[in-house]
N, CA, C and O atoms as a GROMACS GRO file, in nm:
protein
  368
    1UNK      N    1  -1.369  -2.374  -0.834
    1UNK     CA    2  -1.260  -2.291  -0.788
    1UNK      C    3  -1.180  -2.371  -0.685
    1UNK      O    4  -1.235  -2.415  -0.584
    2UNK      N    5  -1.044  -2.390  -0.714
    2UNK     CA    6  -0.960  -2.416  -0.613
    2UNK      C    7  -0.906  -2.354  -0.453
    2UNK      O    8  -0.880  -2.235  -0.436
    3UNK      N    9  -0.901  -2.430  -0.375
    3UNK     CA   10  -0.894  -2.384  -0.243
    3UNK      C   11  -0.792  -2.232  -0.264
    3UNK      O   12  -0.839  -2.122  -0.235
    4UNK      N   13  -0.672  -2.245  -0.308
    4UNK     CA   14  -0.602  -2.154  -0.345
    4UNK      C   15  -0.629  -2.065  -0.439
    4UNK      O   16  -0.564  -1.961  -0.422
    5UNK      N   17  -0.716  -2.064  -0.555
    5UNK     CA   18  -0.804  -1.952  -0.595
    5UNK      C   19  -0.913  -1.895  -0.481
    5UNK      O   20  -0.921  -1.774  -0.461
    6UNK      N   21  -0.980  -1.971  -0.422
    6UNK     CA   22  -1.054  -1.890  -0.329
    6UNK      C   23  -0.970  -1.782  -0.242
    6UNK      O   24  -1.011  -1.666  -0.232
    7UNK      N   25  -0.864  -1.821  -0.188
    7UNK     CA   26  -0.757  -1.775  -0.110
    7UNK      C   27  -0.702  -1.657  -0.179
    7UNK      O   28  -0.683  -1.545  -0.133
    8UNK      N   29  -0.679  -1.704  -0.307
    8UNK     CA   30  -0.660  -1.585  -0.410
    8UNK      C   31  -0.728  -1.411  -0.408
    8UNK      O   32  -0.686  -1.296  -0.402
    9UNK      N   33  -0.852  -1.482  -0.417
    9UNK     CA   34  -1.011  -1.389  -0.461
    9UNK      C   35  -0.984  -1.305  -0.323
    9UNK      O   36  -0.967  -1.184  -0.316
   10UNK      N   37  -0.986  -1.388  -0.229
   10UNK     CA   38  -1.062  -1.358  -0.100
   10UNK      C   39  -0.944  -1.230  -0.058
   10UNK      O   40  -0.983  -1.117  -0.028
   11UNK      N   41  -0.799  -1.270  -0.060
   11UNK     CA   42  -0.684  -1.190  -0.026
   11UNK      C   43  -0.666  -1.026  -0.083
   11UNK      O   44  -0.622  -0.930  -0.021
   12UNK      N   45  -0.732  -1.034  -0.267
   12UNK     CA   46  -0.690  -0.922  -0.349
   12UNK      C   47  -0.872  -0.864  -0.293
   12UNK      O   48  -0.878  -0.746  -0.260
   13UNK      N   49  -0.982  -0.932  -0.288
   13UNK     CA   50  -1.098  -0.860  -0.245
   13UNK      C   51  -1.070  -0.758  -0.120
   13UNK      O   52  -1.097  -0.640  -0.100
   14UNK      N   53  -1.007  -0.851  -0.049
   14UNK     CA   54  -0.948  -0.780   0.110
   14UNK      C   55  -0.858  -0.617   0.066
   14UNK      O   56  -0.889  -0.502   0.097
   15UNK      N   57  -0.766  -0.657   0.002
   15UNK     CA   58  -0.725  -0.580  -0.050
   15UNK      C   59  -0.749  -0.439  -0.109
   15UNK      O   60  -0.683  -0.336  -0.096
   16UNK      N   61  -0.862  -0.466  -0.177
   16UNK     CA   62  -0.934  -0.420  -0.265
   16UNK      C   63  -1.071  -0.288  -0.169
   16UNK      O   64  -1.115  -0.177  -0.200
   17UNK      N   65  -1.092  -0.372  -0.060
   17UNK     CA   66  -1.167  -0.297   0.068
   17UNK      C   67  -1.058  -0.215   0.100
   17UNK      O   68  -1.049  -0.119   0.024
   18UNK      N   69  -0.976  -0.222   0.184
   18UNK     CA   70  -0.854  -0.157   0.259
   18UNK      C   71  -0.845  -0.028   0.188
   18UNK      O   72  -0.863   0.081   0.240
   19UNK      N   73  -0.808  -0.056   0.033
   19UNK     CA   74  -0.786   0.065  -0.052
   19UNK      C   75  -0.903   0.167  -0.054
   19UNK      O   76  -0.896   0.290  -0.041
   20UNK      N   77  -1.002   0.095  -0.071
   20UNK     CA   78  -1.140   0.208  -0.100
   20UNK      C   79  -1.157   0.274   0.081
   20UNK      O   80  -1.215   0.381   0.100
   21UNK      N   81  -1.126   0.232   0.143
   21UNK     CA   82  -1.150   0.252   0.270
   21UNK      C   83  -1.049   0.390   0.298
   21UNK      O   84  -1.084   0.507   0.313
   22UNK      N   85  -0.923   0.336   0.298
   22UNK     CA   86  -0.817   0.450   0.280
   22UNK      C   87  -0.852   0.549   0.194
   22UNK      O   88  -0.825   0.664   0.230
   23UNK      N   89  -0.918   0.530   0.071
   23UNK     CA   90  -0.910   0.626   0.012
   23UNK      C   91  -1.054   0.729   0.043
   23UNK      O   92  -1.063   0.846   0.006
   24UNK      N   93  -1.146   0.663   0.110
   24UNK     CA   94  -1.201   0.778   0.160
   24UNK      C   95  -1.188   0.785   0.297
   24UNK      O   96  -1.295   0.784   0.358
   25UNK      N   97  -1.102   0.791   0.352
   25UNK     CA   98  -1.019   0.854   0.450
   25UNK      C   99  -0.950   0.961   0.471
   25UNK      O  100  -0.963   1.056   0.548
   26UNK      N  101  -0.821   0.914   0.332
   26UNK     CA  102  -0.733   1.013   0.279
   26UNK      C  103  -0.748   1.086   0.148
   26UNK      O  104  -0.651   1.137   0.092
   27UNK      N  105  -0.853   1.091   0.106
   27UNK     CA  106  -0.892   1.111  -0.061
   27UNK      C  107  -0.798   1.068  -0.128
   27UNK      O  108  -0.721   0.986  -0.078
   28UNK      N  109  -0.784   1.110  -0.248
   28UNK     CA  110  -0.670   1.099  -0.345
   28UNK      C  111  -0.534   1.133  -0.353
   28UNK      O  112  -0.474   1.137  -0.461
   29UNK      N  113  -0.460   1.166  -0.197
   29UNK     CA  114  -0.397   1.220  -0.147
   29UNK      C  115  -0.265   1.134  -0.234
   29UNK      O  116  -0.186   1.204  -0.298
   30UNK      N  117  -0.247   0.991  -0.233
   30UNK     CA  118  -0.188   0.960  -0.288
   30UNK      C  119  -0.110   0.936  -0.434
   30UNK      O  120  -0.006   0.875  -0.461
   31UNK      N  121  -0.220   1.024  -0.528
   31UNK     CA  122  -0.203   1.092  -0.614
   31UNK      C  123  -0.174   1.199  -0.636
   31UNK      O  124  -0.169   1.208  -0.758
   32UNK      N  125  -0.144   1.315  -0.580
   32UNK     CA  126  -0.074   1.417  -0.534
   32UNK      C  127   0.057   1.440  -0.443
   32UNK      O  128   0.081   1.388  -0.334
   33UNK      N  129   0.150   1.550  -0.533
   33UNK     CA  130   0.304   1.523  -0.499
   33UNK      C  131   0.273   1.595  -0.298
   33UNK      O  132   0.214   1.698  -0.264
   34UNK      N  133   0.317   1.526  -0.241
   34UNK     CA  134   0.298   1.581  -0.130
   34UNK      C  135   0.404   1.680  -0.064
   34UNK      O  136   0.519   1.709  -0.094
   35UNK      N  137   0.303   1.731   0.059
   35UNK     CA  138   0.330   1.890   0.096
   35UNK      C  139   0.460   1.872   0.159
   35UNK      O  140   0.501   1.774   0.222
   36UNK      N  141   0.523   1.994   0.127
   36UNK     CA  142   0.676   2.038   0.139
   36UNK      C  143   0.776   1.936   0.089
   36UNK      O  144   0.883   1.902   0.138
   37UNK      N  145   0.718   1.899  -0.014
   37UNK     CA  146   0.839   1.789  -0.088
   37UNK      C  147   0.819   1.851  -0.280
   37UNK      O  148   0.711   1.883  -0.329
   38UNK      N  149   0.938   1.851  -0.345
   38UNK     CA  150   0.944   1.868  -0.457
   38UNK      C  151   0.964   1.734  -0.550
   38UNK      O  152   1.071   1.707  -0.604
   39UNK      N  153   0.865   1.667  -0.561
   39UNK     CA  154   0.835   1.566  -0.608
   39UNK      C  155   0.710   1.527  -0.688
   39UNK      O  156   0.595   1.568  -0.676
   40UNK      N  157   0.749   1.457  -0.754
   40UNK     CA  158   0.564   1.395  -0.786
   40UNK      C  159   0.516   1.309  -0.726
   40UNK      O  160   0.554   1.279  -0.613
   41UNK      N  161   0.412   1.245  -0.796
   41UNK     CA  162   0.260   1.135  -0.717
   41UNK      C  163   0.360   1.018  -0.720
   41UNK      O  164   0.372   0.928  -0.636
   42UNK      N  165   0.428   1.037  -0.833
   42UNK     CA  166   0.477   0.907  -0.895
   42UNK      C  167   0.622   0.824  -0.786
   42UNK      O  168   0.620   0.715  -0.727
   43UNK      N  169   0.691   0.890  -0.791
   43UNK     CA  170   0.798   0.935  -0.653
   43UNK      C  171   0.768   0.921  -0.513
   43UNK      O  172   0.827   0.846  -0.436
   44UNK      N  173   0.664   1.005  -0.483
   44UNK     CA  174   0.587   0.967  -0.359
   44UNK      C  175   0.545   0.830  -0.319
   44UNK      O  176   0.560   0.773  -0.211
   45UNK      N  177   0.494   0.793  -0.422
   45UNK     CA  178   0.444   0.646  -0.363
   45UNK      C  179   0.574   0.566  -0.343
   45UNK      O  180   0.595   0.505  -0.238
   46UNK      N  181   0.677   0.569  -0.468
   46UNK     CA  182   0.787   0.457  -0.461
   46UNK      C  183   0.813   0.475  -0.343
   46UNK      O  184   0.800   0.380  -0.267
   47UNK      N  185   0.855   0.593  -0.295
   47UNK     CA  186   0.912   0.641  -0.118
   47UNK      C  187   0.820   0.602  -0.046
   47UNK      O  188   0.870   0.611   0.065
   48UNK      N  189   0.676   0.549  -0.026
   48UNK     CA  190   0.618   0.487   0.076
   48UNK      C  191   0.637   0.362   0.048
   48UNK      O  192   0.620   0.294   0.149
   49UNK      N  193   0.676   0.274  -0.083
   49UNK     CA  194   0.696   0.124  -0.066
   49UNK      C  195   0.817   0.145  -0.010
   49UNK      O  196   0.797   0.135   0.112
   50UNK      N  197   0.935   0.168  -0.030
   50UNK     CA  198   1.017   0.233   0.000
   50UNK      C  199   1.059   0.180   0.189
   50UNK      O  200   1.146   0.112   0.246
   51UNK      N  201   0.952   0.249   0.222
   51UNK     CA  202   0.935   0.304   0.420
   51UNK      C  203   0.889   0.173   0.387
   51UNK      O  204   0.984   0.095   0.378
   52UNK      N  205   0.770   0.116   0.363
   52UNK     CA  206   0.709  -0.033   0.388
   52UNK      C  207   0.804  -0.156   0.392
   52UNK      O  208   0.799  -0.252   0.469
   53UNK      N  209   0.918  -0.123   0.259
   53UNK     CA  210   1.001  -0.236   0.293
   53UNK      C  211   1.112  -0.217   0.425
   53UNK      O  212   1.161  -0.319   0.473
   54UNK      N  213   1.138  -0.121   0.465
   54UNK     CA  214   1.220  -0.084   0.549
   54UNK      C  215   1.109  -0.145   0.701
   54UNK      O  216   1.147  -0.233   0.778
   55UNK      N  217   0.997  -0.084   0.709
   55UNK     CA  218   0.943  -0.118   0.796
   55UNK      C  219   0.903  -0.296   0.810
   55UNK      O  220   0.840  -0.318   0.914
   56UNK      N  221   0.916  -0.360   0.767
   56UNK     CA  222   0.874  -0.486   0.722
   56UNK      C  223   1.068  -0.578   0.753
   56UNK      O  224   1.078  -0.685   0.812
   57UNK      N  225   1.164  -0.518   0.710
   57UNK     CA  226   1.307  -0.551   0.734
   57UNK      C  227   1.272  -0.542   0.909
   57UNK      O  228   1.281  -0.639   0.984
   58UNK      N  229   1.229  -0.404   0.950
   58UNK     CA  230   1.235  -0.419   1.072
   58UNK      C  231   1.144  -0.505   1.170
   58UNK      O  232   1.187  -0.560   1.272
   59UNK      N  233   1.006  -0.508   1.125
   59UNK     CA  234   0.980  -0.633   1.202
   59UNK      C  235   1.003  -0.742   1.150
   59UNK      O  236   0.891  -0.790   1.130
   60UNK      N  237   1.064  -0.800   1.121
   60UNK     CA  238   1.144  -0.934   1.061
   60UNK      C  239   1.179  -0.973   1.203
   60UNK      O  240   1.128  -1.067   1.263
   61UNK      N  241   1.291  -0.876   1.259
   61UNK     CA  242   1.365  -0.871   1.371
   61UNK      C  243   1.332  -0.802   1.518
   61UNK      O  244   1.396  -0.800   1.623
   62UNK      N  245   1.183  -0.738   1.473
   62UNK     CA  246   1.145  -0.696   1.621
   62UNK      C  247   1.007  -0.713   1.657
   62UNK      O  248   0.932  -0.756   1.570
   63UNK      N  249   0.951  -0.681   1.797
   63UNK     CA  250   0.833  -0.678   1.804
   63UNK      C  251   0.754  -0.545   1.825
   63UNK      O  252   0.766  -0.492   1.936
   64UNK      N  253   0.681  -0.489   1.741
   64UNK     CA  254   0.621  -0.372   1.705
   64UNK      C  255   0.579  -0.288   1.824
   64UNK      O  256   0.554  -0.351   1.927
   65UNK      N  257   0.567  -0.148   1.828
   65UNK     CA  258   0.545  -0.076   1.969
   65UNK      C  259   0.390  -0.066   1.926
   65UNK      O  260   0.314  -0.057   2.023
   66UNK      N  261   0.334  -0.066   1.809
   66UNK     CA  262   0.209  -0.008   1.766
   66UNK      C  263   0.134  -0.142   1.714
   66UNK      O  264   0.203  -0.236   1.673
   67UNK      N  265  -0.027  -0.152   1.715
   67UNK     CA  266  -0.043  -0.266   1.666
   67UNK      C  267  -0.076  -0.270   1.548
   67UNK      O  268  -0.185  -0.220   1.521
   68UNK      N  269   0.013  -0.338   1.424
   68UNK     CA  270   0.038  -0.341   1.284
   68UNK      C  271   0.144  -0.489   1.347
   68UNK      O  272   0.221  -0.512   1.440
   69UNK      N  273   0.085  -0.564   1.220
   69UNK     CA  274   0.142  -0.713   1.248
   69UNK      C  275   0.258  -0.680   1.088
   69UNK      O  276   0.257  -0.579   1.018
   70UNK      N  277   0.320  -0.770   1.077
   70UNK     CA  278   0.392  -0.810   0.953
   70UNK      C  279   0.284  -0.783   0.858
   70UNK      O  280   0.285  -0.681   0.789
   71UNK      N  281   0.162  -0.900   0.851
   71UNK     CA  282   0.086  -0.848   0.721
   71UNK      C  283   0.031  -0.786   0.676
   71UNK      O  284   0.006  -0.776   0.556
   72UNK      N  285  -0.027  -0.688   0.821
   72UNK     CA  286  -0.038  -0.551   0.772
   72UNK      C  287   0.023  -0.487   0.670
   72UNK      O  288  -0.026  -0.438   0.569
   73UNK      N  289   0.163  -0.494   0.714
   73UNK     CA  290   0.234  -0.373   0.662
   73UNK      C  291   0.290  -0.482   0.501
   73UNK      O  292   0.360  -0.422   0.420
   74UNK      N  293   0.264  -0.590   0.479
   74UNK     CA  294   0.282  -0.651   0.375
   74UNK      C  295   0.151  -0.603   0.290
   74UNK      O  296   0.166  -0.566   0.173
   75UNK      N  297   0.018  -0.606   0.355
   75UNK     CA  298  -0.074  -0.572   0.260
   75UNK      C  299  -0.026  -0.410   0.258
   75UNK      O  300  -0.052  -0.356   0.150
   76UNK      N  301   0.018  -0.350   0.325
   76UNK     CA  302   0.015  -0.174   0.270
   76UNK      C  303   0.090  -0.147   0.134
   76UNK      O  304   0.067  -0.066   0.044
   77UNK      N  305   0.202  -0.256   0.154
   77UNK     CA  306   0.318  -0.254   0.043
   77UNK      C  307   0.238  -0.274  -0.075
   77UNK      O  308   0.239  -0.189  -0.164
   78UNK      N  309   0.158  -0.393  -0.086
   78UNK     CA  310   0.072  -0.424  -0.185
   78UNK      C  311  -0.008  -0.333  -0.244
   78UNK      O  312  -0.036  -0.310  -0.362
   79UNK      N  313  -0.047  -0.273  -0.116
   79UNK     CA  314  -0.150  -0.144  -0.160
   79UNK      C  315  -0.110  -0.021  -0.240
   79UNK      O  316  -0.186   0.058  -0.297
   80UNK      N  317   0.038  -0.020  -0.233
   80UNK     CA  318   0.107   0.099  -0.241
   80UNK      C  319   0.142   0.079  -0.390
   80UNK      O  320   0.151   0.174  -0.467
   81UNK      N  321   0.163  -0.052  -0.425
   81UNK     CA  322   0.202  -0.172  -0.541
   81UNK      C  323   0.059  -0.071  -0.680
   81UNK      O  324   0.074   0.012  -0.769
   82UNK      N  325  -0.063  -0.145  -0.622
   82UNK     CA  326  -0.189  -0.095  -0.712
   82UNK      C  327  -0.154   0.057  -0.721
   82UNK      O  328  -0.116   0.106  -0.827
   83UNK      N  329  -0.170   0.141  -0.588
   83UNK     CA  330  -0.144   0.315  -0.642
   83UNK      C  331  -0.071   0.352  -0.716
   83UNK      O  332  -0.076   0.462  -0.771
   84UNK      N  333   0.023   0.258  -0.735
   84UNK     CA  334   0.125   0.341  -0.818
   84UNK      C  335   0.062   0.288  -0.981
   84UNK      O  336   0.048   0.361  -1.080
   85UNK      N  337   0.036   0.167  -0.973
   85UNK     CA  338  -0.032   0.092  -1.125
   85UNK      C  339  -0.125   0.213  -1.157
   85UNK      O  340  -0.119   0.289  -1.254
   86UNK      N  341  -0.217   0.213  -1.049
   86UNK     CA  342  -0.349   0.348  -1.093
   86UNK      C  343  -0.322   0.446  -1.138
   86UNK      O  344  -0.374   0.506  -1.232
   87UNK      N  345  -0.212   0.479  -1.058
   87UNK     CA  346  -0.154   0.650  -1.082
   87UNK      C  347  -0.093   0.671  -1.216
   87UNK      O  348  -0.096   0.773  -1.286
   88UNK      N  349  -0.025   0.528  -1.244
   88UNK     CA  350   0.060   0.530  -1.435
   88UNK      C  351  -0.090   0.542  -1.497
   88UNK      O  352  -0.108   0.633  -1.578
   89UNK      N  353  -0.182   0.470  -1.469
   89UNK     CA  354  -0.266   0.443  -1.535
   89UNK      C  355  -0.374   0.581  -1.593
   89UNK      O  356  -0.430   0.598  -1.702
   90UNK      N  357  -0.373   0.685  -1.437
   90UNK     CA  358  -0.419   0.801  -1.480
   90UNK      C  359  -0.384   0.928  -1.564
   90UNK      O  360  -0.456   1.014  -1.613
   91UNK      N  361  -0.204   0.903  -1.567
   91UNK     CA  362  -0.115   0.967  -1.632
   91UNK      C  363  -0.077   0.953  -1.800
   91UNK      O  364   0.008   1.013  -1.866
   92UNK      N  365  -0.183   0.841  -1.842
   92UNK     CA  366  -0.210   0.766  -1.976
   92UNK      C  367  -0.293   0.845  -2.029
   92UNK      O  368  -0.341   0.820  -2.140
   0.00000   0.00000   0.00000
């Protein structure tokens, strides 16, 4: 395995924790159209990559009041990336 496959493995494994972690946190919440919005699961998520890229434009240019670095909020985007794959995937 190449240094950059390890880097690979190691990044989407990371990844891969974060999600299961969140998700028993928040259950399956992200599969469900959320409260007081007339929307679906499907919608919902685009609107949190959505906030992620907006939030991510903004620290480009600032320094954060809360502690969430850039790649935080780059891995959330990512994360948000798979929910929505899962969510087509459950809707199959």
């Amino acid at each position: 395995m190449t240094e950059i496959q390890k880097l690979l493995t190691d990044e989407v494994n990371r990844l891969g924790e974060l999600l299961n972690k969140k998700n028993t946190d928040y259950g399956a919440a992200a599969f469900q159209a959320p409260l007081l919005a007339a929307t679906n699961a499907k919608t919902a998520i685009l609107v949190r990559m959505s906030d992620k890229i907006k939030r991510l434009e903004h620290l480009k240019n600032n320094k954060p009041e809360v502690d969430e670095t850039f790649n935080d909020t780059v891995r959330d985007l990512a994360g948000y990336c798979v929910l929505y794959l899962v969510n087509d995937a459950l809707q199959t």
